[in-house]
C-alpha positions as CSV (number, residue, x, y, z in Angstrom):
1,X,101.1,109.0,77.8
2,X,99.4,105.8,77.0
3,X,99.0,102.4,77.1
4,X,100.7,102.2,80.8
5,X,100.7,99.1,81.7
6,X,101.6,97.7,85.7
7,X,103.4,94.0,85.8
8,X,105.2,92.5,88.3
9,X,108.6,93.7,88.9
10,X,111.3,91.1,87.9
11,X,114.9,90.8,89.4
12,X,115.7,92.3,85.3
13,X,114.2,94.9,86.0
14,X,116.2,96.4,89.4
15,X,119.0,98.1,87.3
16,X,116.5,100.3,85.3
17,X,114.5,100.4,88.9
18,X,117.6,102.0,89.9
19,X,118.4,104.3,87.1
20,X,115.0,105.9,87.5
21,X,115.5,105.9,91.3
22,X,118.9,107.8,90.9
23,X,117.1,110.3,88.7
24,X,114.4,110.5,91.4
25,X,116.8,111.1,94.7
26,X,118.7,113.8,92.0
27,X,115.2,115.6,91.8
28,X,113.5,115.0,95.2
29,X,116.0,114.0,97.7
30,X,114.0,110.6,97.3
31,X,115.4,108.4,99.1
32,X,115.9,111.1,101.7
33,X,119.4,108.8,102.4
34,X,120.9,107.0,99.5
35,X,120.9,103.4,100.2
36,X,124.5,101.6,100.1
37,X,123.0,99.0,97.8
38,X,120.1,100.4,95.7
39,X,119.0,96.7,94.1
40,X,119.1,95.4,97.8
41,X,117.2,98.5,99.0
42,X,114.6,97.9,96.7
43,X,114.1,93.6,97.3
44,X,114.3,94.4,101.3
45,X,113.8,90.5,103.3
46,X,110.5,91.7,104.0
47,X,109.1,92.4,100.5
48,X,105.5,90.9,99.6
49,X,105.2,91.9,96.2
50,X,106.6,94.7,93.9
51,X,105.8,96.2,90.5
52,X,106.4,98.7,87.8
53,X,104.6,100.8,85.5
54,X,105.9,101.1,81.6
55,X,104.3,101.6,78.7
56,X,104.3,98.5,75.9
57,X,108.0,100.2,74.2
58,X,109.5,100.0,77.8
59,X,111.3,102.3,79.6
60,X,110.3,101.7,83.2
61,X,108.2,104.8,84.4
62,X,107.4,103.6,88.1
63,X,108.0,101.3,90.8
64,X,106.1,100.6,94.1
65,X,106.4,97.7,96.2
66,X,104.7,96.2,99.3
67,X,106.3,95.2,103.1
68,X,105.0,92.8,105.7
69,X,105.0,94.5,108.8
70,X,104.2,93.1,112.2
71,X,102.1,95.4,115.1
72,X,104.3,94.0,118.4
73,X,102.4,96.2,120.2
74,X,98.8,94.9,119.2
75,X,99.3,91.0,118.4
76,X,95.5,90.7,117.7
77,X,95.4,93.4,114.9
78,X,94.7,92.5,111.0
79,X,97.3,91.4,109.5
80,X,99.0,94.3,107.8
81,X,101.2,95.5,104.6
82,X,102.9,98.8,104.0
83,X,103.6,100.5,100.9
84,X,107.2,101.3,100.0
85,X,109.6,102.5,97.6
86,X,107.0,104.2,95.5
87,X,108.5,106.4,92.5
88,X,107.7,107.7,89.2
89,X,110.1,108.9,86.7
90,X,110.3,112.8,86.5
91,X,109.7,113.0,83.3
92,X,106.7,110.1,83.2
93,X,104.9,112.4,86.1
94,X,101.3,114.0,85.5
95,X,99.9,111.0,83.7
96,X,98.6,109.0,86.7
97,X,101.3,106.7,86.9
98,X,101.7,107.2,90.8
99,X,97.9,106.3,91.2
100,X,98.0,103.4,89.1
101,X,100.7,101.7,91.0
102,X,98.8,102.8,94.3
103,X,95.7,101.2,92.9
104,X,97.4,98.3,91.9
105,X,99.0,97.7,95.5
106,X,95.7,98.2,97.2
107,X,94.0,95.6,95.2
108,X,96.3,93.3,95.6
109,X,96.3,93.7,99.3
110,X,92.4,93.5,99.7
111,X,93.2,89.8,97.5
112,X,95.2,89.2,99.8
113,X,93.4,90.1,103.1
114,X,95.9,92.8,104.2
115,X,95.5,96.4,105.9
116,X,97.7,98.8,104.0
117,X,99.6,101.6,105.8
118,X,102.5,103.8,104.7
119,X,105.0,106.5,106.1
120,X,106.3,109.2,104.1
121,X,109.2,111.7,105.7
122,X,107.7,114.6,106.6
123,X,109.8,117.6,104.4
124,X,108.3,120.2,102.0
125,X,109.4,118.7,99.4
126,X,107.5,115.6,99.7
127,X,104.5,118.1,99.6
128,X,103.4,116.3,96.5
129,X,103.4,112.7,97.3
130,X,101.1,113.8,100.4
131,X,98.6,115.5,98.4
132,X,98.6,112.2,96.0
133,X,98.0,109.9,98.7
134,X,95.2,112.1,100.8
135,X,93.7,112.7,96.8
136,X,93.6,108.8,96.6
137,X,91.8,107.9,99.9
138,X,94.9,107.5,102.6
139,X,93.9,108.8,106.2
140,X,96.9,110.6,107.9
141,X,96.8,108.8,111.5
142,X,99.9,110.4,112.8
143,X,103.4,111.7,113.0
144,X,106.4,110.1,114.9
145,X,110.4,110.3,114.7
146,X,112.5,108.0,113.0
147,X,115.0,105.7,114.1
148,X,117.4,106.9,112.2
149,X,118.5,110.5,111.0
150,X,118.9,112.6,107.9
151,X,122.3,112.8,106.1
152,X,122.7,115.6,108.0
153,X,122.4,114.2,111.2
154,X,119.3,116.0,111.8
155,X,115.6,113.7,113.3
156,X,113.4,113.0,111.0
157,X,109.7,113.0,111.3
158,X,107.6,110.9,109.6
159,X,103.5,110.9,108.7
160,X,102.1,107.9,109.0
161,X,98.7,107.0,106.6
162,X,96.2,104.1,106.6
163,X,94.0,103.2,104.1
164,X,90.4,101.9,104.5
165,X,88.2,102.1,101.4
166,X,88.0,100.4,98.4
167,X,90.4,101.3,95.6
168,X,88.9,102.7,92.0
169,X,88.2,100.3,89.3
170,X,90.9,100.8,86.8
């Protein structure tokens, strides 16, 4: 696949954001629980920044997007981001498009003076988005539980990653 280009995700853009993201949760389980409002899911209060990944004849073939987040527990630590809502279109996956979007989030956040982290739920079938983000650099720093539960009702654990080096030049 070529000429993949990343731009800034526009509020146009949210109902093919959620096509692909309906396609994805089909697939993957991804969300692991479907959100009530997809669009609002996706433009959370505490989004930074978002974008997608599409080649110049469209369709959207990605979407990742950046959180503030706040450490209550350590007041004096830098000032952090986490990545979130990170997807790529089944049929748009092997070209790179997940690294690209990765990239594109980390260089925005050293512009922007901001640690990146990132949770992912711990499951076998999210085996694959944890090889892609150990491949491109992410440290795992731990495992906890979540707040909230599977549709099952079951915990859910959850690996947490930071990120320290410098992006590749794409």
């Amino acid at each position: 696949m070529k000429d993949i280009r990343i731009r800034d995700r526009t509020s146009a853009d949210l109902p093919h954001c959620v096509a692909v993201l309906t396609e994805v949760h089909r697939l993957d389980r991804y969300p692991l629980n479907w959100p009530a409002d997809p669009e609002q899911w996706l433009s959370p209060s505490n989004a930074l920044h978002a974008w997608v990944a599409e080649t110049e004849r469209g369709p959207i073939l990605g979407h990742v997007a950046v959180h503030r987040v706040c450490s209550a527990t350590d007041p004096a630590s830098a000032p952090a981001a986490e990545v979130s809502r990170l997807f790529v279109a089944p049929a748009a996956r092997g070209y790179n498009i997940g690294t690209q979007l990765l990239t594109h989030a980390r260089q925005w956040a050293i512009k922007h003076r901001l640690q990146l982290v990132l949770e992912i739920v711990e499951d076998q079938r999210s085996g694959p988005a944890i090889s892609l983000y150990e491949h491109t650099g992410w440290q795992h720093t731990h495992t906890t539980t979540a707040t909230w539960t599977s549709p099952e009702g079951r915990p859910v654990r959850l690996r947490r990653y930071t990120v320290t080096e410098d992006p590749p030049d794409m």
